[in-house]
C-alpha positions in Angstrom: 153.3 107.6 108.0 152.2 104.9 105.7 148.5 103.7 105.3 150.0 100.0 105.9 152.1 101.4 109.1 149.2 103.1 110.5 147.3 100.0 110.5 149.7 98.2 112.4 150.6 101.1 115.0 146.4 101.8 115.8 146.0 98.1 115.9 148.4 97.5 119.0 146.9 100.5 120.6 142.6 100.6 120.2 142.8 97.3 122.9 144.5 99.9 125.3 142.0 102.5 124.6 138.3 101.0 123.8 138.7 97.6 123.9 136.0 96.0 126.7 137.9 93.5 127.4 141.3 93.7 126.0 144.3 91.2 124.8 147.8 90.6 123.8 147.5 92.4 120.5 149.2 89.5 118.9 147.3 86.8 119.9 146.2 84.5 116.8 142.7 84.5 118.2 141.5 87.9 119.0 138.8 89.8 117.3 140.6 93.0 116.7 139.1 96.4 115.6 140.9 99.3 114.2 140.3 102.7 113.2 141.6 104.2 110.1 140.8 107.5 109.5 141.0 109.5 106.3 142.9 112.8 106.8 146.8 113.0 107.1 146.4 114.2 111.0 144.9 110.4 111.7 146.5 110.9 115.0 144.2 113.8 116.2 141.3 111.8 114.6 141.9 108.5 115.8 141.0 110.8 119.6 138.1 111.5 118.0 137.0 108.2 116.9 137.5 107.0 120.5 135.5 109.8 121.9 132.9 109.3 119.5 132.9 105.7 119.9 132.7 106.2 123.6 129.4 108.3 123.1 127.8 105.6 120.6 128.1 102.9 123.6 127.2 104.3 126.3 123.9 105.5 124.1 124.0 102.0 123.0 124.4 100.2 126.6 122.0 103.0 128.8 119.5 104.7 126.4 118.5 102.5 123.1 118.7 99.3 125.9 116.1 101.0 128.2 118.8 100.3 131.1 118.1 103.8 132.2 115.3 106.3 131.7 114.8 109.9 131.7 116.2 111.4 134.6 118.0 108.5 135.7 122.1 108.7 136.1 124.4 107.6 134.5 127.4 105.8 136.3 130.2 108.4 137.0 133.3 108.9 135.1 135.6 106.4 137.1 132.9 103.7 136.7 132.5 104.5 132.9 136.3 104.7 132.2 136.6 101.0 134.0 133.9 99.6 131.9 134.8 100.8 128.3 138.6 100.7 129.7 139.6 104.3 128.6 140.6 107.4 129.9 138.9 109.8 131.9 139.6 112.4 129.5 138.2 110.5 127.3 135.2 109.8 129.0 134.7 112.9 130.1 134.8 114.5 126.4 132.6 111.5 125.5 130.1 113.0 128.0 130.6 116.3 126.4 129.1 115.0 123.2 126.2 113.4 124.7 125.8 116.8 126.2 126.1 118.8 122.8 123.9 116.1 121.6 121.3 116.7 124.0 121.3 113.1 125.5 122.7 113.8 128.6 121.9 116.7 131.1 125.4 117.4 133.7 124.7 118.4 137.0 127.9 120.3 138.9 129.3 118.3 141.6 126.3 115.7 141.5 127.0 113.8 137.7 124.9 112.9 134.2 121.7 112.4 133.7 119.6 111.2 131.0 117.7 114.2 129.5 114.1 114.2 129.0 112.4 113.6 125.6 111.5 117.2 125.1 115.2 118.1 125.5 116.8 115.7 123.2 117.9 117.1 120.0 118.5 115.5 117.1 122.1 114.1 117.3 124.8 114.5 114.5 125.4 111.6 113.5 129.2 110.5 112.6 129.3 108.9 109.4 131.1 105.7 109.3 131.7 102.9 107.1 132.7 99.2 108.4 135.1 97.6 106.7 135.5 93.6 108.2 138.3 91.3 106.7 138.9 87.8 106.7 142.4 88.0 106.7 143.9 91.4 108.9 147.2 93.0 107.2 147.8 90.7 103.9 148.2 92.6 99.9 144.3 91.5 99.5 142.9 93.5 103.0 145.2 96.6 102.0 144.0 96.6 98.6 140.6 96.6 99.9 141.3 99.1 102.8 142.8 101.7 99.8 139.4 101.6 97.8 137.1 102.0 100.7 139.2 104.7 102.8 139.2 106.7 99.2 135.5 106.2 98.9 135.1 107.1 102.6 137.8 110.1 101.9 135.3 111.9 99.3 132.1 111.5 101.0 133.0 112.7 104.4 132.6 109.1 106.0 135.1 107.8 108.7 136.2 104.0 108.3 136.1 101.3 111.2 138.3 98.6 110.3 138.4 95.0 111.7 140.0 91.7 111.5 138.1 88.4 112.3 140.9 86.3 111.8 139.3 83.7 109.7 136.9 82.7 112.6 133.0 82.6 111.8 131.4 83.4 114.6 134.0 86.3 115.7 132.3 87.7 112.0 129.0 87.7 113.1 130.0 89.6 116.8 132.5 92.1 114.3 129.5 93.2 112.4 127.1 93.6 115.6 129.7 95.5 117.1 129.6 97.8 114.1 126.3 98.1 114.5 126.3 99.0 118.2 129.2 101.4 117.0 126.9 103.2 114.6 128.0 102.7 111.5 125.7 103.6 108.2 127.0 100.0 106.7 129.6 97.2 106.8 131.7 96.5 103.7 132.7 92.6 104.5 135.3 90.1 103.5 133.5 86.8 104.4 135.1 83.7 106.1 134.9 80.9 104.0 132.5 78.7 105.3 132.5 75.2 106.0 129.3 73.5 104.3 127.4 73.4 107.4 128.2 76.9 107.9 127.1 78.1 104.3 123.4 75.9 104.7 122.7 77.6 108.0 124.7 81.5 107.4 123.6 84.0 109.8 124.3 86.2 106.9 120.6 84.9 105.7 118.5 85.3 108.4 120.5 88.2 111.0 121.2 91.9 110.1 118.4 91.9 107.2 117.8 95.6 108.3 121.4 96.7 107.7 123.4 97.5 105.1 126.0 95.0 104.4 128.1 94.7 100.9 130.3 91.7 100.6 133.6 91.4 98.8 134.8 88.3 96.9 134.3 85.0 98.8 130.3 85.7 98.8 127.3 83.5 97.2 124.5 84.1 95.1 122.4 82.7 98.2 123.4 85.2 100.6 121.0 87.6 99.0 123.2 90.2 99.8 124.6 92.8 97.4 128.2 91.8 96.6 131.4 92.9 94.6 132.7 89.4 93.0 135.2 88.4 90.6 135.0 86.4 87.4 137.1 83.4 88.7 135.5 81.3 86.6 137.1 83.0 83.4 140.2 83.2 84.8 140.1 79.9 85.3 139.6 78.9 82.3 142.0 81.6 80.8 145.2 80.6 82.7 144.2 76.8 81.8 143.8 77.8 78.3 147.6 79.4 78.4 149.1 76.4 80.1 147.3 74.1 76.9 148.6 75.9 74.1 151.9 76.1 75.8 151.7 71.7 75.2 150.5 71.0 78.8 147.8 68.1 78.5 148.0 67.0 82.3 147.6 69.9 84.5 146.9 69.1 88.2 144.5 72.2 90.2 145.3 72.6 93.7 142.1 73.3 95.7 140.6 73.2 99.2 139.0 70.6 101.3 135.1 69.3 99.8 133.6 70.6 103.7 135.2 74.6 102.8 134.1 76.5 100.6 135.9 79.2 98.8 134.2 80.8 96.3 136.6 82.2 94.1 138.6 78.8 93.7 135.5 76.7 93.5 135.1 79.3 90.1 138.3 78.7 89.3 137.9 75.0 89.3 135.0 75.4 87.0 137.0 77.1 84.6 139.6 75.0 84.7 137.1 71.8 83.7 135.3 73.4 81.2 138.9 74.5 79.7 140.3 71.0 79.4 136.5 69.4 78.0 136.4 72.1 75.1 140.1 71.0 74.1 139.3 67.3 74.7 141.2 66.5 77.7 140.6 64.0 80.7 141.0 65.0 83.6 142.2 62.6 86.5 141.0 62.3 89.7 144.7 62.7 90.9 145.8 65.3 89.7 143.1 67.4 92.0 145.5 68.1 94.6 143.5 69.0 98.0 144.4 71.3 100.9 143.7 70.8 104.2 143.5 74.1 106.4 141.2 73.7 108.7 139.8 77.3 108.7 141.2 78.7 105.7 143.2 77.9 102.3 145.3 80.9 102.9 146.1 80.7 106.3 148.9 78.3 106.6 149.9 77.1 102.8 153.9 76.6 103.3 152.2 73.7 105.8 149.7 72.7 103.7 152.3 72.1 100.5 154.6 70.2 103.0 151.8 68.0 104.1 149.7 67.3 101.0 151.5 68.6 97.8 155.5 67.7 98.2 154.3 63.8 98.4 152.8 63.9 94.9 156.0 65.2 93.8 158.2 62.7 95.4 158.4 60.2 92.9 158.6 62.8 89.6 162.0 61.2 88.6 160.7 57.6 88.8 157.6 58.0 86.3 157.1 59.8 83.1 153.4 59.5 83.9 152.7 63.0 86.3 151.2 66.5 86.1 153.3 68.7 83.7 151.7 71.9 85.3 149.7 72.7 88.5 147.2 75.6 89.1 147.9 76.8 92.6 145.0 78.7 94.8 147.5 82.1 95.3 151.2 83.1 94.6 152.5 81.6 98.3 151.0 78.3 97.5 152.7 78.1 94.0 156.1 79.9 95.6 156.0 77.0 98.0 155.4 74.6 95.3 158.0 75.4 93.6 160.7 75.7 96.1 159.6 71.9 96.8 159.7 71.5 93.4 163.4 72.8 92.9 164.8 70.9 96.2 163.5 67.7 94.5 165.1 68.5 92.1 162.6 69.2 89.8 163.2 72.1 86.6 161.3 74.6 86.9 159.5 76.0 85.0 160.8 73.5 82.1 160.2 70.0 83.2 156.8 71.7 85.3 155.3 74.8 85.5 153.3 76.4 88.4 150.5 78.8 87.7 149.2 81.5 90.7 146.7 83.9 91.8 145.9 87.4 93.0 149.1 88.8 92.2 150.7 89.3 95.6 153.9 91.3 96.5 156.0 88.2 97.8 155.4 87.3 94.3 156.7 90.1 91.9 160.6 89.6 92.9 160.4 85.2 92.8 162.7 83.8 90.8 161.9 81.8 89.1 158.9 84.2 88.5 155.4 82.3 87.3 152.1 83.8 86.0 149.1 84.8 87.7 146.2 87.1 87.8 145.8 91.0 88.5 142.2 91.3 90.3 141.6 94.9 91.3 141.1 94.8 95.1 141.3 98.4 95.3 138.7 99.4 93.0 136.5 96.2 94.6 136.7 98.0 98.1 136.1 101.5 96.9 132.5 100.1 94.4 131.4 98.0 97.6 131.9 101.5 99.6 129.9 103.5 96.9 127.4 100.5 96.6 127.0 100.7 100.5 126.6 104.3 100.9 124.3 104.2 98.6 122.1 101.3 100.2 122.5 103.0 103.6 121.0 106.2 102.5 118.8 105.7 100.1 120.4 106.7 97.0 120.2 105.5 93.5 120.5 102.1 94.9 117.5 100.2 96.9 118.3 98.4 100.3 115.9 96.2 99.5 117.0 95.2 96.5 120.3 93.1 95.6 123.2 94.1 93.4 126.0 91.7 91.9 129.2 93.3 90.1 131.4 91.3 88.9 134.6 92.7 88.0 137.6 91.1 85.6 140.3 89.2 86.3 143.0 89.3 83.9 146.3 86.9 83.5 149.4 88.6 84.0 152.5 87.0 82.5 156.1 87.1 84.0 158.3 86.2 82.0 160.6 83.1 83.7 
């Protein structure tokens, strides 16, 4: 089966299996955790992760809380099976570990116990990487998925997957449930941030003890190691193509001043520091702003309706508009252009439309535009050798913090 199919099939049934308190799969809302496993029989594994998982919360919720001491019992199977809403199989096997472990003692017909320090052995422990995404199932979380499930693949590391659906605080309960889950270290996609969010970011003060590697929308304040790319130069790279292609009024689509997006804050940069070196003004108008209220790439085919098909309305009327726009991703510019087209509009003759990220809905578009080629893949699988390496002491310090910044280069298509 597919890595991108898998996703979607373990993702309508973990709720059903581990979930605490489960929900409609599909609900926009939901904070929804996945396991992806690493070997083509992911759906023996996937058993395993449950039973596993099982294990690492009930140790979680009864021993490491102090909710039960040595001797004490634990709640019987039907009782367990209602609180982490699985199986009894499941729980039972779950048990079983614990046993093997030498956390729990069983007792026939009477139920588990909590051994006594003398009899606990040190336990196995299942390696696993976290792997937290903004954004669930789009080309930039696969991308990301594929270089940390290769990374996890080749250093015998299973990978817990989760989806925080552009919502700040469900982050913050994602990675404490990886912690609780026993993971070595989280790889994480961040939210953006509104500015509030960014002054006061649990990512500062919480988890300081555990490994955590951020991917793309992450700042230097964080103090966190990070895989970033250099949206600033591709910024000013796709801004230096639309110049000497004659375009001396570009407008730059961006997001609203109270959410902040690193990677097309760069871009921005870029983009100013492009049009001062060649001399040309830029106009307060032509920074067209986008008003998600969580995130720029949540909802763009609203977001052109609303804010960028009225700057377009009046094209035929004035000679005195944007020749070229710098969208924040492919969709945005797809939409833009479709506007574009039904107004009338030649594209890409009378105005061209730049993108970003180079995203599958993109490669077949006619009429096609350019846009850039950042390596998600090979961003997940250094932020999973970065954070294996911080987790276990390796070549890398956990103390210490690590920036790579990776290239972005322009990819043209031709028209």
């Amino acid at each position: 089966m597919p890595l991108f199919l898998q996703y979607i099939f373990l993702e309508k049934i973990i709720h059903i299996l581990i979930d605490k308190q489960p929900r409609p799969w599909y609900t926009p809302s939901v904070v929804r955790t996945r396991v992806v496993t690493t070997q083509a029989r992911w759906y023996t594994r996937l058993n395993e992760s449950v039973k596993l998982r099982v294990a690492n919360l009930i140790i979680a919720d009864y021993v490491n809380s102090g909710q039960l001491k040595a001797g004490d019992k634990l709640p019987t199977v039907r009782e367990l099976k209602e609180i982490y809403k699985t199986s009894d199989t499941t729980v039972q096997h779950a048990l079983n570990i614990l046993e093997m472990w030498g956390i729990v003692k069983k007792r026939h017909g009477s139920g588990s116990y909590i051994s006594e320090p003398d009899s606990v052995h040190s336990a196995p422990r299942t390696k696993m990487i976290g792997c937290i995404s903004s954004f669930g199932d789009n080309d930039i979380a696969i991308h990301i998925y594929e270089g940390i499930e290769d990374v996890c693949r080749k250093n015998g590391y299973h990978m817990i997957v989760a989806s925080t659906q552009d919502d700040y605080d469900a982050e913050q309960e994602q990675i404490k449930r990886m912690v609780d889950m026993g993971c070595q270290a989280v790889v994480l996609y961040p939210v953006p941030r509104t500015a509030e969010q960014l002054r006061n970011d649990y990512l500062k003060t919480s988890f300081r003890d555990f490994t955590i590697v951020l991917i793309d929308n992450a700042y230097p304040e964080h103090r966190i190691s990070q895989v970033v790319f250099d949206n600033r130069q591709a910024g000013r790279d796709m801004t230096e193509m639309l110049i000497k292609e004659g375009h001396r009024r570009i407008a730059f689509m961006m997001q609203d001043s109270n959410l902040q997006v690193r990677s097309v804050e760069d871009r921005y940069r870029g983009f100013r520091e492009a049009l001062r070196e060649h001399g040309i003004e830029f106009r307060d108008e032509d920074r067209w702003v986008l008003s998600a209220a969580k995130s720029i790439y949540s909802s763009p085919q609203d977001d052109v309706q609303k804010n960028i098909k009225p700057k377009l309305m009046n094209w035929h009327e004035s000679k005195d508009h944007p020749t070229a726009a710098v969208a924040v991703e492919d969709r945005t510019a797809i939409y833009t252009i479709n506007i574009a087209q039904e107004l009338g509009i030649d594209v890409p003759e009378q105005f061209k439309v730049v993108g970003f990220d180079n995203l599958s809905i993109a490669r077949l578009f006619k009429p096609s535009f350019p846009t850039t080629a950042p390596d998600f893949t090979r961003a997940g699988a250094l932020a999973a050798e970065m954070a294996i390496e911080q987790a276990t002491g390796g070549d890398l310090s956990r103390s210490s913090v690590y920036i790579n910044m990776l290239p972005v280069p322009i990819r043209r298509r031709k028209a």
